[in-house]
C-alpha positions as CSV (number, residue, x, y, z in Angstrom):
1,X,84.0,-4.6,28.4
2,X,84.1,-7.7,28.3
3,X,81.9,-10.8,25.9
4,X,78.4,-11.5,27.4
5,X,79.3,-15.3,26.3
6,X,82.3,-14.6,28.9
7,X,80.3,-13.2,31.6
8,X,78.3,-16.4,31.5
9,X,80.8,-18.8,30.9
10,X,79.2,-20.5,28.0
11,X,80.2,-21.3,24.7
12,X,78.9,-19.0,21.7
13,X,76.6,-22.3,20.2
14,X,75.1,-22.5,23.5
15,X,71.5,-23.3,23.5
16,X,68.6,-21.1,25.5
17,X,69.0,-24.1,28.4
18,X,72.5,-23.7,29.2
19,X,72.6,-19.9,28.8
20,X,69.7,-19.9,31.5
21,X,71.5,-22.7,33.4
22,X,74.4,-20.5,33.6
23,X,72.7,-17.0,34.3
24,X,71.2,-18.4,37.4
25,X,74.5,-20.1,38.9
26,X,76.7,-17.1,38.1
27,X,73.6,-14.7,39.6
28,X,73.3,-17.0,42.9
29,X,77.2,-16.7,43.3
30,X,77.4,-12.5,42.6
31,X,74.4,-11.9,44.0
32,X,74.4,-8.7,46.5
33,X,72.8,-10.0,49.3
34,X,75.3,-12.8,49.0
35,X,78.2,-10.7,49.5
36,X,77.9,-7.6,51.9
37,X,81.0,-8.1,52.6
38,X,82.5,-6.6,48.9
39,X,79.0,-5.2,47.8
40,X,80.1,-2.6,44.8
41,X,81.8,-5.8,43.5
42,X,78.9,-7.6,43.2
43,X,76.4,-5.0,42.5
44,X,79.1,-4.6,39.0
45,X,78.8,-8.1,38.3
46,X,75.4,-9.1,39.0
47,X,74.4,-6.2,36.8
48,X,76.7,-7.6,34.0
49,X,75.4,-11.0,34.6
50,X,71.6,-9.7,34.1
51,X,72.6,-7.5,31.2
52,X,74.2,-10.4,29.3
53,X,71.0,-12.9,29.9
54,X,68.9,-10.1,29.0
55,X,70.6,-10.0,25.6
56,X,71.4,-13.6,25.0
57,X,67.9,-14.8,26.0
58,X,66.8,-12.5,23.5
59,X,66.7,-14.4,19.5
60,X,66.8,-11.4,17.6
61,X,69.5,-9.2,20.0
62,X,71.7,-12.5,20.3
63,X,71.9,-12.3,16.3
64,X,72.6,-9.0,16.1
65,X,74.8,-9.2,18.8
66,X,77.4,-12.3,17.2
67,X,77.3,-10.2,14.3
68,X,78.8,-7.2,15.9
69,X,80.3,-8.7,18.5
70,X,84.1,-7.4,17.5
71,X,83.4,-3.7,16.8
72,X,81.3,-3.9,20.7
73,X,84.4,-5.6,22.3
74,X,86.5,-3.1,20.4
75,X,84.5,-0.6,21.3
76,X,84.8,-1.3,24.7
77,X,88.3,-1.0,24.9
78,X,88.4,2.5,22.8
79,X,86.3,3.6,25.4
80,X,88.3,2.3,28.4
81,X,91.3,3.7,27.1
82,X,89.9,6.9,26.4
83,X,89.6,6.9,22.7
84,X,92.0,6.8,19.5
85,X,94.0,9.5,18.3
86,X,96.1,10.8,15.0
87,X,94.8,12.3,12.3
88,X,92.8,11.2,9.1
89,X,92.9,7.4,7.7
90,X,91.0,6.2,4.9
91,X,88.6,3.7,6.5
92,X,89.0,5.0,9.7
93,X,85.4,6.5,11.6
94,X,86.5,10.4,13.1
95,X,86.7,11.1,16.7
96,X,83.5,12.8,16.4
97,X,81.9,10.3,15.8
98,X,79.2,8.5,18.1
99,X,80.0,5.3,19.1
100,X,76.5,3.8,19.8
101,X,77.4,0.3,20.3
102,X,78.7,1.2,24.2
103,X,75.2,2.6,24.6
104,X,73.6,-1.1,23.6
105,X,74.0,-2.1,27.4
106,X,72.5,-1.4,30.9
107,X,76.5,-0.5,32.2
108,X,75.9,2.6,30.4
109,X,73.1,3.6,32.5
110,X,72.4,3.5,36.4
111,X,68.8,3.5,37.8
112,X,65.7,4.9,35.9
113,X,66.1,8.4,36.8
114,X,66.2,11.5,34.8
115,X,69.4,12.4,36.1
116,X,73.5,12.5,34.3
117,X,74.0,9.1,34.6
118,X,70.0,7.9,34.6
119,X,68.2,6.0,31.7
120,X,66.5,8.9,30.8
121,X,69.5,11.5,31.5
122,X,72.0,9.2,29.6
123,X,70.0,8.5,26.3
124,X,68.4,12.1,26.3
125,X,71.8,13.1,25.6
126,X,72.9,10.5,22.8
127,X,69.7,11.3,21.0
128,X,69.9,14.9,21.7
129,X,73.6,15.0,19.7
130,X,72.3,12.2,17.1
131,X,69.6,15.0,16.1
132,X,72.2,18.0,16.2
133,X,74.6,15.9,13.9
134,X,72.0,15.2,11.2
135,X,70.9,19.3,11.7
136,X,75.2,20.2,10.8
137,X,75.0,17.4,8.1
138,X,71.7,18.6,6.4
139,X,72.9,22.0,6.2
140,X,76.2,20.9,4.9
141,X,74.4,18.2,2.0
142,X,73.1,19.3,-1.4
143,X,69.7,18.4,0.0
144,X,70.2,22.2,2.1
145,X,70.3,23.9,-1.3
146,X,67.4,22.3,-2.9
147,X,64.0,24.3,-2.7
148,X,61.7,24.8,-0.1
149,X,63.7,23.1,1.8
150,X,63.2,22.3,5.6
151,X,66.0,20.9,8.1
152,X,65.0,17.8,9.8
153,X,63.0,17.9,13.1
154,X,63.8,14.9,15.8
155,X,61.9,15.2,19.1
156,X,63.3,14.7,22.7
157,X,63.4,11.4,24.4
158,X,62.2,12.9,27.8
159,X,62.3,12.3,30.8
160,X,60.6,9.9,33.1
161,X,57.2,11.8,33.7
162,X,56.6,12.3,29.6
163,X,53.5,12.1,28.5
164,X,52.7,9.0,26.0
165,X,52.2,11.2,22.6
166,X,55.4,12.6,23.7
167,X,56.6,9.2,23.8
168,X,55.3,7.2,21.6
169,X,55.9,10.3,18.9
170,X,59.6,9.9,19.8
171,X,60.1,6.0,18.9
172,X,57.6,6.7,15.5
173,X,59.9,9.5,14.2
174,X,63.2,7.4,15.6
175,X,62.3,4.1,14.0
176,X,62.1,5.6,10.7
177,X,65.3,7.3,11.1
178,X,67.0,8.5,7.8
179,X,70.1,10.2,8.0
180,X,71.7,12.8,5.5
181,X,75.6,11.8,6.9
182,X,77.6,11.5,4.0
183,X,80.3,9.0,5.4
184,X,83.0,10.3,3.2
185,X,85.7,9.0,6.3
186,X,84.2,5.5,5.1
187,X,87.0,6.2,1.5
188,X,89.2,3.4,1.1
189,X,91.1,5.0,-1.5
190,X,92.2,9.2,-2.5
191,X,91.2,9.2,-5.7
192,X,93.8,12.1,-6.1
193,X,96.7,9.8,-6.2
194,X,95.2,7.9,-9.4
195,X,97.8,7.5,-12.0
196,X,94.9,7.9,-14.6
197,X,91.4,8.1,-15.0
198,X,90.4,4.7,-15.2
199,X,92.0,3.8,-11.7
200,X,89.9,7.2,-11.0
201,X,87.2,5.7,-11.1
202,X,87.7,2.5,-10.0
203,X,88.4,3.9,-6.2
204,X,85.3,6.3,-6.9
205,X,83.1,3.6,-7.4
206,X,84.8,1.3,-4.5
207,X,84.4,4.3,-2.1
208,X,80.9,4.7,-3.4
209,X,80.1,1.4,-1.6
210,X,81.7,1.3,0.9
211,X,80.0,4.8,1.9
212,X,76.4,2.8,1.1
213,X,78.1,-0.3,3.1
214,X,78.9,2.3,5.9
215,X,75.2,4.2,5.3
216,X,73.5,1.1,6.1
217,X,75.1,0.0,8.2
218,X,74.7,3.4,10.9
219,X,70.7,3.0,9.7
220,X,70.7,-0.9,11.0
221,X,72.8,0.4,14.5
222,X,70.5,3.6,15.1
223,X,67.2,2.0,14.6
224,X,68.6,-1.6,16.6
225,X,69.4,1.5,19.4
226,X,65.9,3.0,19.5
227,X,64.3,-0.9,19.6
228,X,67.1,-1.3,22.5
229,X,65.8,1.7,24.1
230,X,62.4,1.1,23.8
231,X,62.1,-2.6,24.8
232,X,63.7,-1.1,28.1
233,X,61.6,2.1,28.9
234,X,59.1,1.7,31.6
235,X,57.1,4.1,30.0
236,X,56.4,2.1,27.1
237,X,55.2,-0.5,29.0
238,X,53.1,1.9,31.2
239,X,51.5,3.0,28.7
240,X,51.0,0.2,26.4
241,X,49.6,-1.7,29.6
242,X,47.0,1.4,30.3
243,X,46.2,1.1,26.2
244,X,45.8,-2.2,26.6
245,X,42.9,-1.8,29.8
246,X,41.5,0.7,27.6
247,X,41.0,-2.2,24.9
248,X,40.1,-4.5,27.1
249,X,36.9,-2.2,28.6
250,X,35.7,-1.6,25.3
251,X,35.8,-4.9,24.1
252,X,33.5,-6.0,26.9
253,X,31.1,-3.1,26.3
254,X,31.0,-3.9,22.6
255,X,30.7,-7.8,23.5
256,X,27.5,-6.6,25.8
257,X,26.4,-4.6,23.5
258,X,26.5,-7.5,21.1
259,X,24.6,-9.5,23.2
260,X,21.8,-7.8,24.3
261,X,21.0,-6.9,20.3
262,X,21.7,-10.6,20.2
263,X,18.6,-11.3,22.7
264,X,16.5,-8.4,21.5
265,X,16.3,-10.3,18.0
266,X,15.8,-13.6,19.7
267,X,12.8,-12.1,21.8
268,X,11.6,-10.8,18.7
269,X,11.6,-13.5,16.5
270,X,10.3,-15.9,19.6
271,X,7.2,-13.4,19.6
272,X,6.5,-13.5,16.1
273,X,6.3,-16.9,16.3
274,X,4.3,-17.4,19.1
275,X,1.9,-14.8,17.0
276,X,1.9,-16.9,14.3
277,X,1.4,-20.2,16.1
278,X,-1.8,-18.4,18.2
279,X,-3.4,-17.4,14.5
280,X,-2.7,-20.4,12.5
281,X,-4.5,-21.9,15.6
282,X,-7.6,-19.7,15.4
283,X,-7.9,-20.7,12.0
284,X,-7.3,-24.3,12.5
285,X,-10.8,-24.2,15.0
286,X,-12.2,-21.5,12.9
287,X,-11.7,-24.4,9.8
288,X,-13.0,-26.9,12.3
289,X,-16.1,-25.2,13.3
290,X,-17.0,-24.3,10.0
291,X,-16.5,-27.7,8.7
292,X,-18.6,-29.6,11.2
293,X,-20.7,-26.9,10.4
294,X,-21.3,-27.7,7.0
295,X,-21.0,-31.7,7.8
296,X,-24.3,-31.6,10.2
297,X,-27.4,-33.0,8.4
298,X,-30.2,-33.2,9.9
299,X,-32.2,-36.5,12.3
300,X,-34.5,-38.6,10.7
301,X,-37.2,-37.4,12.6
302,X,-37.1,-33.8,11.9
303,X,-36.8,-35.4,8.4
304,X,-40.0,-36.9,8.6
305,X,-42.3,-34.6,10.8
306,X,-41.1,-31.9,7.7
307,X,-42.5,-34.7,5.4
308,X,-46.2,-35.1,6.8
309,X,-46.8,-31.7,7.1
310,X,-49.0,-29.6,5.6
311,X,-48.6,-27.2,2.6
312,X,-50.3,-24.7,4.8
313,X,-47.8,-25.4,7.7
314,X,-44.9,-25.1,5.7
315,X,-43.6,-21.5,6.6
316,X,-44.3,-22.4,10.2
317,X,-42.3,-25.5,10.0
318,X,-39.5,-23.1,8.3
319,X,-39.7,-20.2,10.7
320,X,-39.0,-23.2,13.8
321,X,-36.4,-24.9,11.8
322,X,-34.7,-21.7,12.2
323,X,-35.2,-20.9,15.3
324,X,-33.8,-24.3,16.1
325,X,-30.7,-24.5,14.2
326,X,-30.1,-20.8,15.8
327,X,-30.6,-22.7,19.4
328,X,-28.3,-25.5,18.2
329,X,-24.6,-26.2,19.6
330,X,-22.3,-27.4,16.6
331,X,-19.6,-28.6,19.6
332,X,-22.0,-30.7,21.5
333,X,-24.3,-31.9,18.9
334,X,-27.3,-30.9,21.0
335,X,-30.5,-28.2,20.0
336,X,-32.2,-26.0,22.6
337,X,-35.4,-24.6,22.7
338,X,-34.3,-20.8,23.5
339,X,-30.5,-19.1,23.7
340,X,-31.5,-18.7,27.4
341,X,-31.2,-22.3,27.2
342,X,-28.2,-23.0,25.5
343,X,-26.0,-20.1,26.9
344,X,-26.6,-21.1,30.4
345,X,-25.8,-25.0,29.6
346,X,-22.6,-23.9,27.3
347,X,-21.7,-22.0,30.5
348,X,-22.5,-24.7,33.2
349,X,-20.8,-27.2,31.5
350,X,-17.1,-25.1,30.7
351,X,-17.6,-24.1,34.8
352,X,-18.2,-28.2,35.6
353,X,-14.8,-28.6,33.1
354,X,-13.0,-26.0,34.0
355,X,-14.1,-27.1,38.0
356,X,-12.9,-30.8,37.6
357,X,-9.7,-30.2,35.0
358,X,-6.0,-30.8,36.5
359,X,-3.7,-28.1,35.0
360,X,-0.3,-30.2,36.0
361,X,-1.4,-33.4,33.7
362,X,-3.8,-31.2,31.2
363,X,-6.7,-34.0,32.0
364,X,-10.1,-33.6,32.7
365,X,-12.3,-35.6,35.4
366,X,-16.4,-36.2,35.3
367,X,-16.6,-35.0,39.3
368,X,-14.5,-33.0,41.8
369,X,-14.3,-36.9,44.0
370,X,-12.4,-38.1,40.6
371,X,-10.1,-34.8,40.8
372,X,-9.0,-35.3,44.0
373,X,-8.1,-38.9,43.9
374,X,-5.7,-37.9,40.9
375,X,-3.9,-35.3,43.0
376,X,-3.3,-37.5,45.3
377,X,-1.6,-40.1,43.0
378,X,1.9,-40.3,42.5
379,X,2.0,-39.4,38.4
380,X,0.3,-36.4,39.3
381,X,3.0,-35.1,42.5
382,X,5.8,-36.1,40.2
383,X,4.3,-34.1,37.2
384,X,3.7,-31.3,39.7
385,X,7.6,-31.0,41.3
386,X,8.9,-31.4,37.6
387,X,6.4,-28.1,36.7
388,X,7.9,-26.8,39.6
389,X,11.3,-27.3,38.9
390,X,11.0,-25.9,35.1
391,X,8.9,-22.4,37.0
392,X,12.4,-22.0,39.1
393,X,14.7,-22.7,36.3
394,X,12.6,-20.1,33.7
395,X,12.4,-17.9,37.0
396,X,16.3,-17.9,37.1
397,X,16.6,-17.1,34.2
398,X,14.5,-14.3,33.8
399,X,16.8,-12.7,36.8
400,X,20.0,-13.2,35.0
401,X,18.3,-12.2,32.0
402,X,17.0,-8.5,33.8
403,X,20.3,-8.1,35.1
404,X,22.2,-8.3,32.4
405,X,20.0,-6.2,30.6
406,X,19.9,-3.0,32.9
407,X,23.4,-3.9,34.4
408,X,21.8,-4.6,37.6
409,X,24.9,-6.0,40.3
């Protein structure tokens, strides 16, 4: 295995521009279709080119990567050579032990299939002996003993055609991952070989941390594995991308929704207000009539003829008073000799103003020869194809309006 910075020929303080810079010369040069003529070369390169961008491009897994970058190389070259050997050394991790950091690489894997050598087939098994190693070292910890007492439960990655609570239920449990290992191979000293107690104890507590160094160290690599895994399973992003339609369908129906309670209200309080315009109106005129009402005194004459008559005519000249008054119109000011009378001129004259008014201008005309001569003046075509204009727009409106209400395409 060799350094990703070597792969791309670039220096380790190289900044995102050259690293990107270099992954694009070095893929154009070991690209496959590039070289049919040695093609299993260049498909092994081009895939070690794309798995070392992939990381370095990556803030968080470059970090994590310089920081480890030793035990990976030397890790690499355990593995290439087949693995150490000998027995016990203080310090020293077991042969049983997983090496996880050949597994934080696409050269472990080939393809996305579910089988041996697959994505899914390769890191089904690493996960599948992670959990059977915390099962041997739960039963063998104190934690075993203690009661009611229940040995940890990891579920399977799965395989490609998992279904996303199976998934997703997988990286939940993984990302918390706690382990019960007690990393006693982590010792730096036998405390056996103390020449008294005080030494004792000294290595006791020095292999006590470096056993919580060692601890924290496996929890940082399994739980960097599992964000490894996960940033690279198409099924995450399937399903995350199908969650995220999801989301995205009921935001819109919540955002109708909103909107047509939005335009409800609006209606609403438009209505009440036009209600309360109409009745403050009708009790403006009501006011008005009632006030002209009260203002109207009487002509002179009428005045005077009540004056010379009679005290024997008296109760005549009440009973026609009334009768007058009751025949009198407080708009136009005028008195009629019978309601025959003044319904029928009430009524001829709002016909002869309703006959000769122009609704476009709101103006009213003496005779129909007046009327006409004002629909044929400019002012009034102009008001007229501005009324017209404002009817098409409200018209519009009222469309989009219906439409959006019932959902009408």
């Amino acid at each position: 295995m060799r350094c990703l910075y070597e792969v791309l020929s670039v220096d380790k303080a190289a900044d995102d521009d050259t690293i990107k810079k270099a992954y694009r010369k070095a893929a154009l040069i070991w690209h496959p279709d590039k070289n049919q003529h040695r093609l299993e070369e260049a498909d092994a390169h081009f895939k070690e080119i794309q798995n070392a961008y992939e990381v370095l491009s990556d803030k968080h897994e470059r970090a994590w990567y310089d920081s480890h970058r030793d035990q990976i190389l030397r890790s690499g070259e355990r593995h290439q050579a087949g693995g150490g050997g000998g027995g016990f050394t203080p310090g020293e991790r077991p042969d049983d032990e997983i090496d996880l950091f050949q597994y934080f690489s696409s050269s472990c894997y080939s393809g996305f299939g579910d089988g041996p050598k697959g994505f899914y087939g390769v890191y089904s098994e690493l996960f599948k002996a992670l959990a059977e190693q915390e099962a041997a070292a739960f039963a063998a910890s104190d934690a075993a003993g203690a009661k009611n007492a229940t040995a940890p439960t990891y579920p399977s990655f799965g395989s490609s055609d998992s279904a996303a609570a199976e998934v997703f239920g997988f990286y939940r449990c993984w990302e918390s991952f706690v382990t019960y290992k007690d990393f006693a191979w982590a010792d730096l000293y036998n405390p056996a070989q103390a020449p008294n107690r005080q030494v004792r104890r000294k290595m006791e507590d020095e292999n006590r941390k470096a056993r919580r160094v060692q601890r924290r160290e496996y929890l940082d690599n399994v739980r960097e594995l599992v964000a490894f895994v996960k940033k690279r399973d198409k099924r995450v992003a399937k399903f995350q991308r199908r969650g995220y339609l999801d989301n995205v369908r009921v935001a819109f129906v919540k955002q109708r929704d909103k909107r047509v309670s939005e335009f409800q209200a609006e209606e609403a309080v438009r209505r009440a207000e036009h209600q309360a315009a109409e009745a403050a109106r009708r009790a403006a005129e009501r006011e008005e009539r009632l006030r002209r009402a009260a203002e109207y005194e009487e002509p002179d004459w009428v005045k005077a003829s009540e004056a010379v008559d009679s005290d024997s005519e008296d109760s005549d000249a009440a009973a026609e008073e009334q009768q007058q008054q009751q025949h009198f119109c407080i708009v136009c000011e005028k008195r009629f000799r019978s309601a025959a009378l003044l319904d029928s001129d009430a009524a001829a004259e709002e016909q002869q103003q309703q006959q000769h008014f122009c609704i476009v201008c709101e103006k009213r005309f003496r005779s129909a020869g007046q009327l006409a001569n004002h629909e044929r003046s400019r002012a009034h075509r102009e008001a007229l194809a501005a009324l017209m204009e404002v009817l098409q727009e409200e018209e519009a409106w009222l469309l989009v309006r219906v439409k959006f209400l019932y959902n009408v395409e």
